[in-house]
mmJSON file of the N, C-alpha and C atoms, coordinates in Angstrom:
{"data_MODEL":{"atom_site":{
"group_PDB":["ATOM","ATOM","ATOM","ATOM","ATOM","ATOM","ATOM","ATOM","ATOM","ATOM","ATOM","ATOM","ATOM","ATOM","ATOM","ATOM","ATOM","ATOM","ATOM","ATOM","ATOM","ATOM","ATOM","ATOM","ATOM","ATOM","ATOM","ATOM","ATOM","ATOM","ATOM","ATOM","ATOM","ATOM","ATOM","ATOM","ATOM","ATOM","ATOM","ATOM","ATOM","ATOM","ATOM","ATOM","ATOM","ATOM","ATOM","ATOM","ATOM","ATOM","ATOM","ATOM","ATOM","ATOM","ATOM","ATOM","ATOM","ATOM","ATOM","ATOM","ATOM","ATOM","ATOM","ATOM","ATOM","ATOM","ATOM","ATOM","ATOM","ATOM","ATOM","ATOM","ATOM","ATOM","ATOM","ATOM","ATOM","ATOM","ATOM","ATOM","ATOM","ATOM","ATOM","ATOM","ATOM","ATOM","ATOM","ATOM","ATOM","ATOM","ATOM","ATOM","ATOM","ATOM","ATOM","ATOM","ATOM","ATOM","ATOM","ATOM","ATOM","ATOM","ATOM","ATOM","ATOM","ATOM","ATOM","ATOM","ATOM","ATOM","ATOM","ATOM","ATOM","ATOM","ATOM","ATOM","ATOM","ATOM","ATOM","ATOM","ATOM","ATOM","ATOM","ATOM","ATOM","ATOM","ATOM","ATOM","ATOM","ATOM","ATOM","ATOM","ATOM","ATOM","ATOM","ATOM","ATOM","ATOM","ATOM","ATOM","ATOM","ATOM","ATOM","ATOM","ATOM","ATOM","ATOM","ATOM","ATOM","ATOM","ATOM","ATOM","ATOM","ATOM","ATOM","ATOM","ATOM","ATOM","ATOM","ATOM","ATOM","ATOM","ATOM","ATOM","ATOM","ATOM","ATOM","ATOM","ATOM","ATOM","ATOM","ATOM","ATOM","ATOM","ATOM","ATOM","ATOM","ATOM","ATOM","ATOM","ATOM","ATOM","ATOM","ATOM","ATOM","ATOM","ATOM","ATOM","ATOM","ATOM","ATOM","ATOM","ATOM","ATOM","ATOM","ATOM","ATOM","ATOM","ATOM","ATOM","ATOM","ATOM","ATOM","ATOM","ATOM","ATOM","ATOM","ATOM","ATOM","ATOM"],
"id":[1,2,3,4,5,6,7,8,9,10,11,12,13,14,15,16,17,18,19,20,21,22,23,24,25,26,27,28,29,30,31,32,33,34,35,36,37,38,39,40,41,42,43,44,45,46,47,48,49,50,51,52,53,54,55,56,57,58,59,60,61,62,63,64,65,66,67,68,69,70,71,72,73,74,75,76,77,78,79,80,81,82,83,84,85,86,87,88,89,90,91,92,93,94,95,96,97,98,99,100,101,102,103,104,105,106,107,108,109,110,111,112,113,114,115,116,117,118,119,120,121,122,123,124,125,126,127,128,129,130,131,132,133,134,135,136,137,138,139,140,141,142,143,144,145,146,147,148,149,150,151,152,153,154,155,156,157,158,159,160,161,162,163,164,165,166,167,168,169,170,171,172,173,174,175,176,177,178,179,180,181,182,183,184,185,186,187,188,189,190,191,192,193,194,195,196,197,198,199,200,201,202,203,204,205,206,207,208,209,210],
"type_symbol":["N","C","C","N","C","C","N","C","C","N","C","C","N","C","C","N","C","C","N","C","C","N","C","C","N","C","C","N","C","C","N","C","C","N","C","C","N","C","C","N","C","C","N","C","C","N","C","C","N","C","C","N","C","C","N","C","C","N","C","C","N","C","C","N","C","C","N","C","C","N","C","C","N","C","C","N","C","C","N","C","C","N","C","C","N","C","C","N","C","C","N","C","C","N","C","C","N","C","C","N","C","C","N","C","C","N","C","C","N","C","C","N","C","C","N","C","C","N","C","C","N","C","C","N","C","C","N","C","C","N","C","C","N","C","C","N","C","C","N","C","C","N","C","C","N","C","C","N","C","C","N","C","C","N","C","C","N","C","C","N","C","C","N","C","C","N","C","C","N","C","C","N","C","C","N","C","C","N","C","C","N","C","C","N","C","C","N","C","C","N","C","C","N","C","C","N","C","C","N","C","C","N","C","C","N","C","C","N","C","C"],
"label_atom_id":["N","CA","C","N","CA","C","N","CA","C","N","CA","C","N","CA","C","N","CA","C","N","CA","C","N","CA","C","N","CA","C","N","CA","C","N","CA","C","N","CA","C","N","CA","C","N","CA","C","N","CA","C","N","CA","C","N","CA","C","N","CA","C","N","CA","C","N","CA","C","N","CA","C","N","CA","C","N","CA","C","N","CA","C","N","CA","C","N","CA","C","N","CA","C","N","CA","C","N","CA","C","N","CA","C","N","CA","C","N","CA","C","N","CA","C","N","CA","C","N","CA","C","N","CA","C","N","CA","C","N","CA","C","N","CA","C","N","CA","C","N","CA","C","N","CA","C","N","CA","C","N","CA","C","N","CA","C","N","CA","C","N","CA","C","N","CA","C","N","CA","C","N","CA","C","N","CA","C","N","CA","C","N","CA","C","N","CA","C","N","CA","C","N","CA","C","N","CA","C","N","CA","C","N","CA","C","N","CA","C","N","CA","C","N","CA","C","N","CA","C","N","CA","C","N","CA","C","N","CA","C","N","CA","C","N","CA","C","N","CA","C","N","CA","C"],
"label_alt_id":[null,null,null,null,null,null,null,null,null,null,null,null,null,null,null,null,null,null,null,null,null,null,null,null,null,null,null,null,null,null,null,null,null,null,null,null,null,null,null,null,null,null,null,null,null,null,null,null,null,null,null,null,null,null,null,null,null,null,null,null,null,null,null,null,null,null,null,null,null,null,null,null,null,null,null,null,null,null,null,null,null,null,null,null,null,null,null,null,null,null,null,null,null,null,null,null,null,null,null,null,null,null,null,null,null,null,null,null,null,null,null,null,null,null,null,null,null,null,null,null,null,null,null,null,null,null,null,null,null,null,null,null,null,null,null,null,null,null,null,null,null,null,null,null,null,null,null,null,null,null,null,null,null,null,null,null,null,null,null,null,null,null,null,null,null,null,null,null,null,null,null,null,null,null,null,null,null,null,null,null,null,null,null,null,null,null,null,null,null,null,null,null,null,null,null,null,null,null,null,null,null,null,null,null,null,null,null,null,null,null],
"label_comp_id":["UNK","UNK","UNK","UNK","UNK","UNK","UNK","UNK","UNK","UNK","UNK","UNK","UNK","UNK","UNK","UNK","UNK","UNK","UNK","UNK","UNK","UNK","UNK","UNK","UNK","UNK","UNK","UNK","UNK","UNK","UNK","UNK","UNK","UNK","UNK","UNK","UNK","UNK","UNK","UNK","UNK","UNK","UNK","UNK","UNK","UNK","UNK","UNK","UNK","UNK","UNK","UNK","UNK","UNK","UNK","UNK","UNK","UNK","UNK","UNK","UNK","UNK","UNK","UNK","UNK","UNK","UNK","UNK","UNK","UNK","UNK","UNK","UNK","UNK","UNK","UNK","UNK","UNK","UNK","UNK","UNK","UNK","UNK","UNK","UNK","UNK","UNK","UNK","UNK","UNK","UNK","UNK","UNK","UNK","UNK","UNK","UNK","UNK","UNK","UNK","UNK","UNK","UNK","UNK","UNK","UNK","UNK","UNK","UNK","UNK","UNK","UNK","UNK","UNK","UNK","UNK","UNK","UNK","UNK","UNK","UNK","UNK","UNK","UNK","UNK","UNK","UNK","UNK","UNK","UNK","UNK","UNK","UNK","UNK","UNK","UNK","UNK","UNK","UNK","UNK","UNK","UNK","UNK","UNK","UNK","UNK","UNK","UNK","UNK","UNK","UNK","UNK","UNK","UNK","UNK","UNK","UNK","UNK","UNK","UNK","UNK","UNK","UNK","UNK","UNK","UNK","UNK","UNK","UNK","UNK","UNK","UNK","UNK","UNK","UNK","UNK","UNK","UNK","UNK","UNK","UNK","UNK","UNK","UNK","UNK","UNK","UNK","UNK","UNK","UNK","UNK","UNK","UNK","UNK","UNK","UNK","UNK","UNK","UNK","UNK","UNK","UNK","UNK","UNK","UNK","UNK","UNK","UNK","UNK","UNK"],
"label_asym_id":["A","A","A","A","A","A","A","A","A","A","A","A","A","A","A","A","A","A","A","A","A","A","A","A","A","A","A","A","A","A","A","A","A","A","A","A","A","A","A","A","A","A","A","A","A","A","A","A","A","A","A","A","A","A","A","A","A","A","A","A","A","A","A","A","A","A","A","A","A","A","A","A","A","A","A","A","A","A","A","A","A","A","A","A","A","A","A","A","A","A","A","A","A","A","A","A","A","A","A","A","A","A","A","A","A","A","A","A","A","A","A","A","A","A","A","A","A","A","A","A","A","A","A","A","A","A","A","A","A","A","A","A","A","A","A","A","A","A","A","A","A","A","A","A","A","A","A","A","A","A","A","A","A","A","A","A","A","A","A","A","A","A","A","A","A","A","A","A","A","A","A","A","A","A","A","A","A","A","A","A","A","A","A","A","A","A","A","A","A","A","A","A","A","A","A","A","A","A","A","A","A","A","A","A","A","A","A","A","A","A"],
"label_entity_id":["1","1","1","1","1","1","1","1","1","1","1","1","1","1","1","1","1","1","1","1","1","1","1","1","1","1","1","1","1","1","1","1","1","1","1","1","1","1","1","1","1","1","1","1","1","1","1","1","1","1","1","1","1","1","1","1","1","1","1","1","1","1","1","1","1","1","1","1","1","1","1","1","1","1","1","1","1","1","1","1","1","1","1","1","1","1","1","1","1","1","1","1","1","1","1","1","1","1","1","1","1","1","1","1","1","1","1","1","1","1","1","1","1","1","1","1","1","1","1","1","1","1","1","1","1","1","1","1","1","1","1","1","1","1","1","1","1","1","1","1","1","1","1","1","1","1","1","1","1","1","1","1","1","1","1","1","1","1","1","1","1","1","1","1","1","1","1","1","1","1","1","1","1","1","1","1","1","1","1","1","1","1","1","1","1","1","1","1","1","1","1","1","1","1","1","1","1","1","1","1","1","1","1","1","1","1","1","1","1","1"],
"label_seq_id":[1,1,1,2,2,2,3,3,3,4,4,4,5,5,5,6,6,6,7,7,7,8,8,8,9,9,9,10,10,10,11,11,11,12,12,12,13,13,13,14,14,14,15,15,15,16,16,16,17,17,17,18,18,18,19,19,19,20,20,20,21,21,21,22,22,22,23,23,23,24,24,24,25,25,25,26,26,26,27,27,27,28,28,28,29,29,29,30,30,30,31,31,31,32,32,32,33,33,33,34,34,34,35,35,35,36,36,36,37,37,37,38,38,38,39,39,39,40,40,40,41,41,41,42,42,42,43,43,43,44,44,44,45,45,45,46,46,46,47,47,47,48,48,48,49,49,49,50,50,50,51,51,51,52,52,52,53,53,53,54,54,54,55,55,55,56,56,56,57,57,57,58,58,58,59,59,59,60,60,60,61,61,61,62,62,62,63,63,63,64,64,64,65,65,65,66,66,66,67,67,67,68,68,68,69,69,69,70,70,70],
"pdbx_PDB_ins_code":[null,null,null,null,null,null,null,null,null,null,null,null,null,null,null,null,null,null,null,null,null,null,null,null,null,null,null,null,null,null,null,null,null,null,null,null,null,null,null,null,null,null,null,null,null,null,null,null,null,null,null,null,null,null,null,null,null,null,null,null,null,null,null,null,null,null,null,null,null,null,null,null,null,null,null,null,null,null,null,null,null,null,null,null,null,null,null,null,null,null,null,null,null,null,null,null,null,null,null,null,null,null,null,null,null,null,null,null,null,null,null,null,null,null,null,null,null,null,null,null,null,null,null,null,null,null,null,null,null,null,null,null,null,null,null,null,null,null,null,null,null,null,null,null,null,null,null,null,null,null,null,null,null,null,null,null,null,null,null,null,null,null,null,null,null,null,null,null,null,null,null,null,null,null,null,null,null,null,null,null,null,null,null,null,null,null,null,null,null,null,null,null,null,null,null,null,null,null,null,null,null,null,null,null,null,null,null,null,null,null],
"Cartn_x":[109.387,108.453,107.674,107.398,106.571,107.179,108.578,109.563,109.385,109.143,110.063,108.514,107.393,106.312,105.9,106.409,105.87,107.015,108.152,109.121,108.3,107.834,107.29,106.045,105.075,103.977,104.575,105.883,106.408,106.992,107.984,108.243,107.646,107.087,105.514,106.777,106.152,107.247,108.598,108.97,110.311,110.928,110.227,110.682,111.715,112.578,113.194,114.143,114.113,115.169,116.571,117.184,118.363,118.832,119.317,119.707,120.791,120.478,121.589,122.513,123.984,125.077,124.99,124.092,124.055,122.352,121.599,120.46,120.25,121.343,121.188,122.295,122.616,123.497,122.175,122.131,121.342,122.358,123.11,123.895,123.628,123.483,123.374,124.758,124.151,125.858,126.447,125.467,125.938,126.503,125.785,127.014,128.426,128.069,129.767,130.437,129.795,130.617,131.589,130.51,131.019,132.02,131.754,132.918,133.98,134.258,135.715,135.739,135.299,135.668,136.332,135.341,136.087,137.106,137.607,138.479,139.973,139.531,140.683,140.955,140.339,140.632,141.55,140.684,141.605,142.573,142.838,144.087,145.354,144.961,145.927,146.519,145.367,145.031,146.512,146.275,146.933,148.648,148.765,150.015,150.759,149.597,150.213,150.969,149.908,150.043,151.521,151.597,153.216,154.128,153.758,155.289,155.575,154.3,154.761,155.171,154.778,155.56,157.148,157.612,158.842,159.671,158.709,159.739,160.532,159.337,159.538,160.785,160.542,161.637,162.795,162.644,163.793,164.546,164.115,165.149,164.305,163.235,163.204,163.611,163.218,163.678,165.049,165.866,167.565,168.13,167.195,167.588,167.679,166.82,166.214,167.155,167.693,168.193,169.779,170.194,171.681,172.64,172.317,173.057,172.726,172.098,171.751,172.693,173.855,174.512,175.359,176.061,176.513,175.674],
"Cartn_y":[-60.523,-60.028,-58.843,-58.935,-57.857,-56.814,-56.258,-55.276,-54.522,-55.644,-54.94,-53.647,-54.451,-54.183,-52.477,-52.947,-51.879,-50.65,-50.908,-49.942,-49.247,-50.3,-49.591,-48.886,-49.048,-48.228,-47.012,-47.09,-45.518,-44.94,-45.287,-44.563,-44.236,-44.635,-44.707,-44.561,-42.989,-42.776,-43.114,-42.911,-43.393,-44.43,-45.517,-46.9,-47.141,-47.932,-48.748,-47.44,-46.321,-45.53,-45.221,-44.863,-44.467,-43.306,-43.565,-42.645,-41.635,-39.91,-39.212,-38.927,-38.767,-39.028,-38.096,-37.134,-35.808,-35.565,-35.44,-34.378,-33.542,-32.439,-31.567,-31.24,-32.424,-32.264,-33.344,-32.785,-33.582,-34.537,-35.359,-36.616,-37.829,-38.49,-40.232,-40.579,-41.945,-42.888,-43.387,-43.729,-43.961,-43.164,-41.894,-40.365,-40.243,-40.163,-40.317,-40.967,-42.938,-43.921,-43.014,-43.09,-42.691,-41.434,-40.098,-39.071,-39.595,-40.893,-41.109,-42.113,-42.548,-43.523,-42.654,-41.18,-40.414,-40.171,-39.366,-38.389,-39.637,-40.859,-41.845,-41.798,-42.063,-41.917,-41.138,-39.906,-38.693,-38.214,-38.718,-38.817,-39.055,-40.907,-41.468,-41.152,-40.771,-40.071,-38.917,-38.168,-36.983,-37.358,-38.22,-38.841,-39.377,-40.183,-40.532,-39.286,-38.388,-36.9,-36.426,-36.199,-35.742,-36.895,-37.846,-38.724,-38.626,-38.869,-38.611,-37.161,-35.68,-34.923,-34.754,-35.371,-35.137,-36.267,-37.348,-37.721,-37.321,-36.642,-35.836,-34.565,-33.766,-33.33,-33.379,-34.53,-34.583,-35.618,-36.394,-37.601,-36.766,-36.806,-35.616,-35.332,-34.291,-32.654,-32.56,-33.066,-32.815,-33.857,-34.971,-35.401,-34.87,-34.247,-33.549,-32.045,-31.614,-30.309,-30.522,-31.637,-31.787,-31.322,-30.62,-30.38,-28.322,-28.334,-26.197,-26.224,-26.847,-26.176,-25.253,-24.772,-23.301,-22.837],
"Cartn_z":[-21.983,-22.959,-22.415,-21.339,-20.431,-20.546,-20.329,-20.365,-21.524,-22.691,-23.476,-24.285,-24.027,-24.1,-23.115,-22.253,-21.366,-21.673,-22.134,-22.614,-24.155,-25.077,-26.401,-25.892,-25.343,-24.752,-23.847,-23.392,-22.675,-23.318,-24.609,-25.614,-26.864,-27.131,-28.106,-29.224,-30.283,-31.678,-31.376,-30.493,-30.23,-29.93,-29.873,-29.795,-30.796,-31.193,-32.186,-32.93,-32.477,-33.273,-32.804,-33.139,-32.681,-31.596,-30.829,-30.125,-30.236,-29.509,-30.022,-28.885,-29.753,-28.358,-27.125,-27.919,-26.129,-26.436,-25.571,-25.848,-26.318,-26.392,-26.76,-28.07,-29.097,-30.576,-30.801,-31.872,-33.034,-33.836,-33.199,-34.031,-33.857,-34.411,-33.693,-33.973,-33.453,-32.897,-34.31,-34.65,-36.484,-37.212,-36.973,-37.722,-36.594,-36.123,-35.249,-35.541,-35.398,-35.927,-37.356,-38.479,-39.909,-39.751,-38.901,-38.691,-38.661,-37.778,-37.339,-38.28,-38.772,-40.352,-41.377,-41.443,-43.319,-42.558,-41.116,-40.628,-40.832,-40.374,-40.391,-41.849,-42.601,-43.948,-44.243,-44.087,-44.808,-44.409,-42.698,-42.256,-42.844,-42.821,-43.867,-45.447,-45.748,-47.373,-47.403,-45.998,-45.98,-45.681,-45.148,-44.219,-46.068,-46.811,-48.002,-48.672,-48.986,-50.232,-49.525,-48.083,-47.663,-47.734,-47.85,-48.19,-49.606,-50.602,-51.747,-52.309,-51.495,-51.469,-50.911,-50.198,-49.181,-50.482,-51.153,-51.682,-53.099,-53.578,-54.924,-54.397,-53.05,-52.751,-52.95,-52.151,-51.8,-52.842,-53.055,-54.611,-55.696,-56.083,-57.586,-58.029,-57.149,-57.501,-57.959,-56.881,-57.316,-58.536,-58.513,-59.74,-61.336,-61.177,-62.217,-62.414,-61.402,-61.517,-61.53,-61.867,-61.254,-61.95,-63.309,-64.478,-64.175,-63.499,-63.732,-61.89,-61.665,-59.977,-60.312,-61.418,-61.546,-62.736],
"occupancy":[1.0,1.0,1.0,1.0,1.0,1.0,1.0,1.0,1.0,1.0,1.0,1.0,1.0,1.0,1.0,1.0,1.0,1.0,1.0,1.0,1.0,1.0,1.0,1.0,1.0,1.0,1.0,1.0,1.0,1.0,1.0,1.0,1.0,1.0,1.0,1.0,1.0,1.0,1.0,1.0,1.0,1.0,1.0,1.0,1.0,1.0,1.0,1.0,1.0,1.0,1.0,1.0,1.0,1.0,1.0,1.0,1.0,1.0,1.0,1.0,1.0,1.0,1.0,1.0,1.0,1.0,1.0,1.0,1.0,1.0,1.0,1.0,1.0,1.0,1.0,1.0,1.0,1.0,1.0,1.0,1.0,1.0,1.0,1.0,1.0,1.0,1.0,1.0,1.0,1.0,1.0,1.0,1.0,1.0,1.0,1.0,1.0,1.0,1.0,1.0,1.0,1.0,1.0,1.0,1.0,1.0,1.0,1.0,1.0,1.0,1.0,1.0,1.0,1.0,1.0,1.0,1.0,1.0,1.0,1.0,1.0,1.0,1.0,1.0,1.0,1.0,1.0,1.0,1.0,1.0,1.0,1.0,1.0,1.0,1.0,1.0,1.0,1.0,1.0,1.0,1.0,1.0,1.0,1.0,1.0,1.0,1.0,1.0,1.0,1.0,1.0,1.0,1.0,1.0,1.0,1.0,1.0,1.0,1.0,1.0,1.0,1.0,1.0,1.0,1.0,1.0,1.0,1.0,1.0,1.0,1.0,1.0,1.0,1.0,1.0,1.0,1.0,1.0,1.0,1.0,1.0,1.0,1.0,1.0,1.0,1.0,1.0,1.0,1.0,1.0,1.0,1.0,1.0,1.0,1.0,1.0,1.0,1.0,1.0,1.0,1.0,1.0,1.0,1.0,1.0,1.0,1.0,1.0,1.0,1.0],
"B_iso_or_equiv":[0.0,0.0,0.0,0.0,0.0,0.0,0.0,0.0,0.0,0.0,0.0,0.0,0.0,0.0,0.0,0.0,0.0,0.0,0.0,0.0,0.0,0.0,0.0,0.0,0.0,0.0,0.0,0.0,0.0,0.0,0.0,0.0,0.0,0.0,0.0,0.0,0.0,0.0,0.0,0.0,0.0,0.0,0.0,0.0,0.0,0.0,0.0,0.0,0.0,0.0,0.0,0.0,0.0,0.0,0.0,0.0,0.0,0.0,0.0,0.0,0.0,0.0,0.0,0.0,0.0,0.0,0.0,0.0,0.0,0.0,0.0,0.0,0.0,0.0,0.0,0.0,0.0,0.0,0.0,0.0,0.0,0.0,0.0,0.0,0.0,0.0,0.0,0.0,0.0,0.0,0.0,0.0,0.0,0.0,0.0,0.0,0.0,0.0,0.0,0.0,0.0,0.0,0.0,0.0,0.0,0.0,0.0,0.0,0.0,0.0,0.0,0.0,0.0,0.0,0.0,0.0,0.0,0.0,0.0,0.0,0.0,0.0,0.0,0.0,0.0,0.0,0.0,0.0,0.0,0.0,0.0,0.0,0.0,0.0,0.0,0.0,0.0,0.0,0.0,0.0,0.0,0.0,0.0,0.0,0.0,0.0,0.0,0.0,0.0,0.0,0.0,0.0,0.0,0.0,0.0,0.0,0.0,0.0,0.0,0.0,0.0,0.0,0.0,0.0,0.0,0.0,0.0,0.0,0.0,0.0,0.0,0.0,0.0,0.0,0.0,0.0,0.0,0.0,0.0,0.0,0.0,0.0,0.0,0.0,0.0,0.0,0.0,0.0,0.0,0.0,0.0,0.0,0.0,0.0,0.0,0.0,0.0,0.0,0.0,0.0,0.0,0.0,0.0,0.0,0.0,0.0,0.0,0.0,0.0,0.0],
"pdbx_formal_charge":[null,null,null,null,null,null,null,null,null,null,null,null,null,null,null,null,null,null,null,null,null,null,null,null,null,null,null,null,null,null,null,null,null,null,null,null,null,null,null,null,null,null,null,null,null,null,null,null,null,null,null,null,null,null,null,null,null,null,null,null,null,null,null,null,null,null,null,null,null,null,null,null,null,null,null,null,null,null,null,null,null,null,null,null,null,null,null,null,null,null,null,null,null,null,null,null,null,null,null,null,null,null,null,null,null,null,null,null,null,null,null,null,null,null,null,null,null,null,null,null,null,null,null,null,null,null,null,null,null,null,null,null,null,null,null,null,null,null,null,null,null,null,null,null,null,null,null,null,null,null,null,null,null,null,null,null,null,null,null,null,null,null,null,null,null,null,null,null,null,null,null,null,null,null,null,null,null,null,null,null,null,null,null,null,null,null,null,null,null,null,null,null,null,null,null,null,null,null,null,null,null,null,null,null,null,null,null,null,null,null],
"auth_seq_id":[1,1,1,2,2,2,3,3,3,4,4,4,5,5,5,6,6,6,7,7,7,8,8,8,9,9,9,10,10,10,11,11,11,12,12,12,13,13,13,14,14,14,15,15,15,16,16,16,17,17,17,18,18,18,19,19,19,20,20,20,21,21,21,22,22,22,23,23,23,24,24,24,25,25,25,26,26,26,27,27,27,28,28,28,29,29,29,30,30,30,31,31,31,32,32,32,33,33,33,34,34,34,35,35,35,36,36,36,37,37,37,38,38,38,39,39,39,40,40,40,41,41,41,42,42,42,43,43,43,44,44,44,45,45,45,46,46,46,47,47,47,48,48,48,49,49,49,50,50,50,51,51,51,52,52,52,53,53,53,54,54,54,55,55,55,56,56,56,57,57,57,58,58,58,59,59,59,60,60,60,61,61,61,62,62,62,63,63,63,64,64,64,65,65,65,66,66,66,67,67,67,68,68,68,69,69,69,70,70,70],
"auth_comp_id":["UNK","UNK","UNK","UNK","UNK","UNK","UNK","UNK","UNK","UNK","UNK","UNK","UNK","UNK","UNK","UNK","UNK","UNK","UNK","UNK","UNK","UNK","UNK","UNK","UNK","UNK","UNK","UNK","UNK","UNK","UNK","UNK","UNK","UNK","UNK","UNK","UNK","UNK","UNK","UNK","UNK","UNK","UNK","UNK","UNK","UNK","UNK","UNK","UNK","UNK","UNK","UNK","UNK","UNK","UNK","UNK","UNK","UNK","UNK","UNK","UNK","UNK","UNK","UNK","UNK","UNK","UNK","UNK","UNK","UNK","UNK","UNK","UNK","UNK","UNK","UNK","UNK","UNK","UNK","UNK","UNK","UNK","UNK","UNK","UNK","UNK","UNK","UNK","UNK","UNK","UNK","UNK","UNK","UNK","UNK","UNK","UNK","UNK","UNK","UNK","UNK","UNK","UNK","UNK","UNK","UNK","UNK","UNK","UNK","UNK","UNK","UNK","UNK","UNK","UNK","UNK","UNK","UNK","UNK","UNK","UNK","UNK","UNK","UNK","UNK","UNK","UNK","UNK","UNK","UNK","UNK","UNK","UNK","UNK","UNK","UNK","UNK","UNK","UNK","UNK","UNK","UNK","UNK","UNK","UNK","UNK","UNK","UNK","UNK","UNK","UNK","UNK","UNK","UNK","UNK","UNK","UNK","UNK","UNK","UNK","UNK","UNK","UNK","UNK","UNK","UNK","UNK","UNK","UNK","UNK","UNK","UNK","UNK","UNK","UNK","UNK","UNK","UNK","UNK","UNK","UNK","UNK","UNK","UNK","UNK","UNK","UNK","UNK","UNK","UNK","UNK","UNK","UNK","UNK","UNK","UNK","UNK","UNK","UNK","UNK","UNK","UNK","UNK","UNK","UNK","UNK","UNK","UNK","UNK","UNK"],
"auth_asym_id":["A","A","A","A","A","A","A","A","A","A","A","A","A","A","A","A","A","A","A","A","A","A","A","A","A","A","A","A","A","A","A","A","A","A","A","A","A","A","A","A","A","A","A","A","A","A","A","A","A","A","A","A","A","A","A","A","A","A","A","A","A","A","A","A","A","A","A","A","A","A","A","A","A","A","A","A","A","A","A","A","A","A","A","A","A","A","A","A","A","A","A","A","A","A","A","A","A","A","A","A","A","A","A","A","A","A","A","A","A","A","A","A","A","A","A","A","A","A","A","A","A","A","A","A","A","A","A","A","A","A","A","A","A","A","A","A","A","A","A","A","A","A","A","A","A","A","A","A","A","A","A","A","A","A","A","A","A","A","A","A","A","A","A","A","A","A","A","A","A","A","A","A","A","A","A","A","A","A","A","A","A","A","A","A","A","A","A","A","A","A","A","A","A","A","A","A","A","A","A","A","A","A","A","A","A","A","A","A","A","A"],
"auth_atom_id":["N","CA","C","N","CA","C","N","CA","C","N","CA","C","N","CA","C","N","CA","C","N","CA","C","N","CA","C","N","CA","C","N","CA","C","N","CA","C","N","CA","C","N","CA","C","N","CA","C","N","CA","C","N","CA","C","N","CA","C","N","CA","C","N","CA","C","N","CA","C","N","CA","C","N","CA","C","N","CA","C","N","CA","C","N","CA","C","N","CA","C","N","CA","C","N","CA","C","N","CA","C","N","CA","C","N","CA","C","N","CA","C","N","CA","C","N","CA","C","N","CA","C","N","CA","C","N","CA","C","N","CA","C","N","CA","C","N","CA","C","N","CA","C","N","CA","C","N","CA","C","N","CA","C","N","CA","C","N","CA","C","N","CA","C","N","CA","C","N","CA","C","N","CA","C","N","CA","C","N","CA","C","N","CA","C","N","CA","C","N","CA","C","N","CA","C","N","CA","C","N","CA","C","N","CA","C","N","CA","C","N","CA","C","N","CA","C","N","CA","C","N","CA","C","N","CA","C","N","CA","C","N","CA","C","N","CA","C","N","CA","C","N","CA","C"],
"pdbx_PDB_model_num":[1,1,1,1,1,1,1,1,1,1,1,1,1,1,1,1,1,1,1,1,1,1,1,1,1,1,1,1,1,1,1,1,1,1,1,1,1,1,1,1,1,1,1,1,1,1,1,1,1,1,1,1,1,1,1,1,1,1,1,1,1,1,1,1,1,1,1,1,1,1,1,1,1,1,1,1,1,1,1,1,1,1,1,1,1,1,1,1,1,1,1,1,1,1,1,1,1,1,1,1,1,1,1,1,1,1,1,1,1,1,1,1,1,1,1,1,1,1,1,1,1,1,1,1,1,1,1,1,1,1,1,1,1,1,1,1,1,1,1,1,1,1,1,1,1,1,1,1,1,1,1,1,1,1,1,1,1,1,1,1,1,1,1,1,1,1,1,1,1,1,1,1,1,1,1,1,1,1,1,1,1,1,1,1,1,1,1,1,1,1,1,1,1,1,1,1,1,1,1,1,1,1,1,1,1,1,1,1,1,1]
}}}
């Protein structure tokens, strides 16, 4: 109990907040956490949009055109 006391009297406003990942970036650990949350997202998001492009390609497309080869 003593510790934790003598830690809030040396950090005064700054007790109980969050910390940022460098001194010198204004981010906390929570915005970082969330960066690599949307980026995974939109990763996948993106990995989807090219399969469902490659597949329209490739079976589609030629389905659709199979009657205009001369």
């Amino acid at each position: 109990m003593g510790d934790s006391k003598r830690r809030k009297e040396s950090l005064g406003d700054k007790y109980g907040q969050e910390e940022n990942i460098l001194p010198w970036l204004p981010v906390k650990k929570s915005q970082a956490n969330q960066f690599v949350s949307w980026s995974t997202r939109g990763a996948w998001i993106g990995i989807g949009v090219l399969v469902l492009y490659w597949v329209t390609v490739r079976f589609i497309g030629p389905a659709f055109g199979w009657w205009q080869v001369n």
